[in-house]
N, C-alpha and C positions, 0 to 999 in steps of 0.2 A: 654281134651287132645285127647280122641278119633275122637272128632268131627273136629279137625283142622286137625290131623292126613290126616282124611278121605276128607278134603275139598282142602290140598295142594295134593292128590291123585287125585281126581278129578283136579285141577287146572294143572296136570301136565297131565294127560290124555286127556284133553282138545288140552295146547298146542304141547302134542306130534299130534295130529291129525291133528292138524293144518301146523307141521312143515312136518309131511308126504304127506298130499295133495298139498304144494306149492312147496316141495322141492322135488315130484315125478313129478311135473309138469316140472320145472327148469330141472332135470337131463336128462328127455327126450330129451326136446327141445336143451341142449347144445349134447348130443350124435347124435341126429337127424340133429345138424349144423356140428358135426366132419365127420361124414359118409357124407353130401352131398359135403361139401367140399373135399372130395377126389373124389366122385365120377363125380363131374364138373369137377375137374381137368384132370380124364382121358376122359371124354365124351368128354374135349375140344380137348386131344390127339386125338381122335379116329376121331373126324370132322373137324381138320386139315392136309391139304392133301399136302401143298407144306413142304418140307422137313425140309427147312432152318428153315421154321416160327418155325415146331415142335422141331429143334435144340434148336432153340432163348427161346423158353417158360417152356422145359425141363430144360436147363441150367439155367436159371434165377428163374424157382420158383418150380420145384418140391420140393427139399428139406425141403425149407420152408413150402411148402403147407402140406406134410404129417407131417412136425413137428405142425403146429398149431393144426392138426386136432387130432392129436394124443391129445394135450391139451384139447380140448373141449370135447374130449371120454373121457378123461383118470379123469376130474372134474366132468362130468356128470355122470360118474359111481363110483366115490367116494362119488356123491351127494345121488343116488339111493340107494347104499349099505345103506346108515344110513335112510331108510325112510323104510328100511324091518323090521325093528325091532317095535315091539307096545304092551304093554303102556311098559315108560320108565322113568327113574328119568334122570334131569339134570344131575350129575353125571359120568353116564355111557353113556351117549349123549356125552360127551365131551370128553370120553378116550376112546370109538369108532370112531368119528370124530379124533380124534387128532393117533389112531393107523393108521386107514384106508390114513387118509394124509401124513400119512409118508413113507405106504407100497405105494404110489402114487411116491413119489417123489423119491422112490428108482427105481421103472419104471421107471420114467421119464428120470432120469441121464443115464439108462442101455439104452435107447433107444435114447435119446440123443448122444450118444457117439457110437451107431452103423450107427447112422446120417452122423455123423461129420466122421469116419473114416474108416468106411465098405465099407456104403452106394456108397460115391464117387467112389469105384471100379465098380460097377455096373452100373450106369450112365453114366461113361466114356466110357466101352464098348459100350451104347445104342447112344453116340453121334459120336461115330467115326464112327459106323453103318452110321448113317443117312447122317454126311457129306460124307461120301465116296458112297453111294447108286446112282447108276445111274441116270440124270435126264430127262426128258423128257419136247419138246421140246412143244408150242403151237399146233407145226403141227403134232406133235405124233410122233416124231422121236428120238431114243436114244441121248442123246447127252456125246459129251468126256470132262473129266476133262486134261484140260492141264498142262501141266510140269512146272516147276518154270520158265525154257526157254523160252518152249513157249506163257506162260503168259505176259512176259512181252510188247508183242508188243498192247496188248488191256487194259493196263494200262497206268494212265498220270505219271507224274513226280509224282505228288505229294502221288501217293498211292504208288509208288516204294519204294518213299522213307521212308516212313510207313512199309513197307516190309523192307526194310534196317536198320531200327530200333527195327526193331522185334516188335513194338506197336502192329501192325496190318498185319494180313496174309490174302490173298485175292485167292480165289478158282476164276475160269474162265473155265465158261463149254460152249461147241460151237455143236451147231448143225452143222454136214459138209456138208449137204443137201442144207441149206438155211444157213448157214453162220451166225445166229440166235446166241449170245451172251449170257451170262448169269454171272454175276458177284455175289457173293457171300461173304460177309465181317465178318470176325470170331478177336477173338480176342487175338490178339499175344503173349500174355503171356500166355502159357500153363497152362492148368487145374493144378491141384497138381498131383504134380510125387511121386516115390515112393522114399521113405527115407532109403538111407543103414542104417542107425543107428537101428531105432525103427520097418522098414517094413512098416510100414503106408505110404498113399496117401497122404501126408501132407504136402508135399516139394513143395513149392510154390514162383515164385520168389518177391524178394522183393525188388530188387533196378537195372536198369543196368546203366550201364556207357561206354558208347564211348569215347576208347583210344585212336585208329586212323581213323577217317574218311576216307570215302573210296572217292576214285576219280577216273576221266577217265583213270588213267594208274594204280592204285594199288588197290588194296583191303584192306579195314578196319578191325578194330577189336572193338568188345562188349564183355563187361563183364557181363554176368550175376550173378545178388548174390541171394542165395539161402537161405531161413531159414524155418526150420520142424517146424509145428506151433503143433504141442503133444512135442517133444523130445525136441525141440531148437537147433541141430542141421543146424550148417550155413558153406555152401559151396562156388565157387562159379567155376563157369566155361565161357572159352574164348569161342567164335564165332568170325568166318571171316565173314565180310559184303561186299556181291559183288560188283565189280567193277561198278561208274554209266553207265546206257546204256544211249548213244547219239543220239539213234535212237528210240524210244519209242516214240509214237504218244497220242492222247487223244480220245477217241473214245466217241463218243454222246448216 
């Protein structure tokens, strides 16, 4: 009895050894992917210089990027915590593994949900930054963001009317020096607003509908609908759609 005793001890000291050295190697390499993945993601900030790109690839994948990376930390140090421990029975491998995963997944939710409904306050400050930041022209010359007026004579028809539907909103920056152009295409349905009911960033639209089209003598109307995606909370508010202009050109 002693001898089996002593031989499933050994056999268990064995595989603890075995499960610390592959699974110290694993936890690195997944922490070692979470920290670069964040840190590519601002190096990529940092070495793009025109504005709109840094808009486009903030809006589009920061969130995501620090949520995966958050994952590959947050497994790779649930992996390493259980490879500190040595010699060990099955056992207590398993109700260490199975504590440590679930003090994980309760980060994970708290951090997730600072993601999903913090985070976006933050962000939106750093994009209205960027699109409103002065830009500068080939020739080094400030250049002016024009008015929704005067935008429209260096739009065609058919982004107006992208602007008339609120799809898409179209920034138009001019160097006055050289008459130098710059158009800029953002996307017409607003980030998430903030929600009377709950406070939250989470009011986002969900459907519009054109009531009255707009024409060369009246002005249209859009309905936007609105639904809080925390609270459920569903709104919906009217917009006037400008008269079309008859004189709007296409510019190359």
């Amino acid at each position: 009895l002693h001898r089996v005793d002593r031989r499933q001890r050994q056999m268990c000291i064995r595989d603890s050894s075995v499960w610390n050295m592959y699974g110290n190697y694993t936890a690195i390499l997944l922490i070692a992917a979470g920290l670069s993945l964040v840190l590519s993601h601002y190096l990529k900030l940092l070495f793009t210089s025109d504005k709109k790109s840094r808009y486009d690839y903030i809006n589009k994948n920061e969130i995501k990027r620090l949520w995966f990376s958050f994952l590959l930390f947050t497994i790779g140090a649930t992996l390493l915590l259980n490879t500190l421990f040595y010699p060990t029975t099955w056992l207590w491998f398993f109700v260490r593994l199975f504590l440590s995963s679930m003090m994980s997944i309760i980060i994970g939710v708290i951090v997730q949900n600072m993601l999903k409904f913090y985070f976006p306050f933050y962000i939106e400050k750093r994009l209205k930054k960027l699109r409103y930041s002065p830009r500068i022209s080939a020739e080094g010359n400030v250049m002016k963001l024009l008015s929704e007026e005067e935008e429209d004579v260096y739009l065609d028809e058919g982004m107006q009317a992208e602007e008339n539907a609120y799809s898409v909103d179209y920034d138009v920056w001019i160097d006055e020096k050289t008459k130098f152009t710059k158009i800029e295409k953002y996307n017409g349905r607003l980030h998430a607003l903030k929600c009377d009911k709950c406070n939250y960033q989470t009011l986002k639209v969900s459907k519009e509908e054109i009531i009255q089209p707009s024409t060369l003598d009246e002005e249209g109307e859009l309905i936007k609908f609105l639904s809080c995606g925390y609270c459920g909370q569903k709104s919906r508010k009217s917009h006037r759609i400008a008269k079309l202009n008859p004189k709007a050109s296409t510019t190359g």
